[in-house]
N, C-alpha and C positions, 0 to 999 in steps of 0.2 A: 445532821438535821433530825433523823429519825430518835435519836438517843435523847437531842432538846423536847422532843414535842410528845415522848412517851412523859420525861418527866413532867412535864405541865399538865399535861392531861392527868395524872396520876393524880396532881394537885386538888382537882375538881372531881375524879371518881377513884380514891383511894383502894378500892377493895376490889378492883379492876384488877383481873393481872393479865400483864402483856409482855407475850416474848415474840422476839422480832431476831428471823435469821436473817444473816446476811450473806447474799452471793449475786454474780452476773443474775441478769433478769433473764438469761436463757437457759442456764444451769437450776435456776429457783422454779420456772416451769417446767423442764424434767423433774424436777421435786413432784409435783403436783401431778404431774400425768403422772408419776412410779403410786406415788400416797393415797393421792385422793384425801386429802386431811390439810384443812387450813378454815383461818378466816375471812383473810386481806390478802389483797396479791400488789406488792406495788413496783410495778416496773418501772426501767428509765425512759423508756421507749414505746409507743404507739404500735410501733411495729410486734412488740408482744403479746400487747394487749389483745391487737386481732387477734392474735394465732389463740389467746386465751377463751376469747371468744367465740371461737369458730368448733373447737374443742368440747364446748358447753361446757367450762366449768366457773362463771360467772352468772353475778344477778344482776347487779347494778355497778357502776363506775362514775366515779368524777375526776376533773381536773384539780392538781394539786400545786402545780407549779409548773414551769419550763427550764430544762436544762439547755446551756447552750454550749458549744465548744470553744475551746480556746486551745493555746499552747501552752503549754507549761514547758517552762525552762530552766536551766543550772542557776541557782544566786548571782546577781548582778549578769548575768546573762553573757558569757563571756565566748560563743561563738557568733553571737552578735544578730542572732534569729531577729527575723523584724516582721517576715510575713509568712503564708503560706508556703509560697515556691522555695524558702529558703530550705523547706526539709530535704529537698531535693541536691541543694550543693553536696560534693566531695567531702566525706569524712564527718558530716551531719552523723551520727548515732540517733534513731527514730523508733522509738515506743509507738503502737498499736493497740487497741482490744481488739481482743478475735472474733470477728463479726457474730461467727456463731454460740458464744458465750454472754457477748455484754453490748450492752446497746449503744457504749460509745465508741465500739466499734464499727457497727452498723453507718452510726454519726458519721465515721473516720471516712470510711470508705463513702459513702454520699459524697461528702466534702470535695475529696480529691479525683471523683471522676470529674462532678462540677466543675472543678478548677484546671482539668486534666493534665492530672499532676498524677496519675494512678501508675503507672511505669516509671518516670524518674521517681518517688519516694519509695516505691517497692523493693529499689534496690540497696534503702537506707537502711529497711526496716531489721534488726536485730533483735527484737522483744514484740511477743504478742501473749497480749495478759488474757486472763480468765476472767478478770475485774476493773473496776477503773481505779481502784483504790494502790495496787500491784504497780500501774505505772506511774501514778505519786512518790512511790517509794521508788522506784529503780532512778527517776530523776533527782530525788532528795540524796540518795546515795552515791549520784554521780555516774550510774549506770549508761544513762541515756542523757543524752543533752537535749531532747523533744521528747515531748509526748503530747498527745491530741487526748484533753480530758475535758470534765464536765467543769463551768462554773463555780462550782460546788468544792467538786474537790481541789482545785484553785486556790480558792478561797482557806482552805484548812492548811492549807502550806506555805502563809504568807512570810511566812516566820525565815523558810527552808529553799523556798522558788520564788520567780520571779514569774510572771503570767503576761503574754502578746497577743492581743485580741488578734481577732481573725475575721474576716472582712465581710458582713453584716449578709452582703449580695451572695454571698454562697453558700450561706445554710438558713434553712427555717429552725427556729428554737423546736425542742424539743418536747412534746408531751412530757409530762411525770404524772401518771394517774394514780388513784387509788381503786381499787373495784374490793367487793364481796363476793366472797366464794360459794357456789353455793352448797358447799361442804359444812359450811358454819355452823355449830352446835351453839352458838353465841350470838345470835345475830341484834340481841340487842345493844350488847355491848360494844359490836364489831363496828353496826351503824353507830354509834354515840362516837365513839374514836372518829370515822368517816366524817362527821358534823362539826365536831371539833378541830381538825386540820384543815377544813375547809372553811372556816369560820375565821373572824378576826385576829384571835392570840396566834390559831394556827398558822395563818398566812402570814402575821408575822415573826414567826419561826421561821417559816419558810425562806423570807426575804432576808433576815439576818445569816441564814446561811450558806447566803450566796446565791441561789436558786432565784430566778425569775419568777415572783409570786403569780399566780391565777390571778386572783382578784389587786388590782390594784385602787 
C-alpha cells in the first residue's frame, strides 16, 4: 500500500523525495527512541502510537485506515481451517507476530484471550515473526498452515493463500495512523504526504489494498 501511495503522490509533488523504512511498528519505534530522526511514524496499531506519544515524539496524527485480522491459510486450504478454535486442533502448525515486535501480534493475542483460545493455540504455535510480512511467507512456503495476519497482507497473497475471515464479535478493526514527528526537518512536505493519504486518491489506495479505508 505504502509503495502505491508514495508513487501517486510523487505524481502530484515530483521533487518530493520520500523514503519509507519498513519493519514491525515496535522495532521502528526503537528506531526512533535510538535516532531521534524522522518525519512520519506509521504504525499498525493504536497501541504504539500511545507509547509514541507519551514518549513526546509526536505533533499531530490522523487516521489512515483499519487493519483487521484474518487467517491466512495453505492454497485451497487443505487442513480444512474454518474458524478460530481450529488453530487449536492436533497437528494445526500456527504462525504468530511477537507481540512485542508487531502489532499483529498484539492483534493475535487480544483475539485469542477473547475467544479463550490462548492455551489450546499456544501449544500450536511454532513461528513468531518480527513482522507480519514473515508469516505471509512461512504460509506461502508451506511452513505454517495458519497464521493470524492483517487484511492487507491477505490481500497480497491472493495468488499464493487462501484467507478465512474471523468472526467480527472478537476483534475491533484495527487503527492504522499516520502522525508527524516532531523531529521533522520537513514539515511541509511531511504534512502534504499526511493530506494526501488522507484525502480521496489516498484513501483509495488505501481500500484497494485491502485495508479498511478511514473515510468511506
Amino acid at each position: 500500500m505504502m509503495d502505491a501511495a508514495v508513487t501517486a503522490f510523487k505524481r502530484v509533488k515530483p521533487n518530493v523525495r520520500i523514503d519509507v523504512g519498513y519493519a514491525g511498528s515496535g522495532c521502528l519505534l526503537s528506531q526512533l527512541a535510538f535516532s531521534r530522526r524522522g518525519d512520519l511514524y506509521i504504525p499498525g496499531e493504536e497501541f504504539y502510537l500511545t507509547q509514541a506519544k507519551q514518549r513526546g515524539y509526536l505533533t499531530t496524527s490522523q487516521p489512515v485506515g483499519y487493519f483487521e485480522p484474518v487467517l491466512l491459510v495453505q492454497k485451497s486450504n487443505p487442513k480444512g481451517i474454518k474458524t478460530l478454535a481450529d488453530l487449536a486442533r492436533p497437528g494445526v502448525k500456527v504462525g504468530l507476530g511477537e507481540p512485542g515486535a508487531c502489532a499483529v501480534g498484539v492483534a493475535a493475542e487480544k483475539l485469542l484471550e477473547q475467544a479463550k483460545l490462548t492455551d489450546a493455540v499456544s501449544k500450536n504455535v511454532v513461528y513468531r515473526a518480527g513482522n507480519v510480512p514473515e508469516l505471509g511467507n512461512a504460509v506461502k512456503l508451506k511452513s505454517l498452515d495458519v497464521a493470524i495476519v492483517w487484511n492487507v497482507t491477505a490481500a497480497q497473497l491472493t495468488s499464493d493463500c487462501d484467507t478465512v475471515p474471523i468472526e467480527r464479535s472478537l476483534y475491533e478493526p484495527s487503527l492504522a495512523p499516520i502522525a508527524l514527528l516532531k523531529y521533522t526537518q520537513h514539515q511541509p512536505e511531511a504534512q502534504a504526504f499526511v493530506d494526501f493519504l488522507t484525502g480521496p486518491e489516498g484513501q483509495r489506495i488505501v481500500a484497494a489494498s485491502g485495508m479498511t479505508a478511514a473515510t468511506k
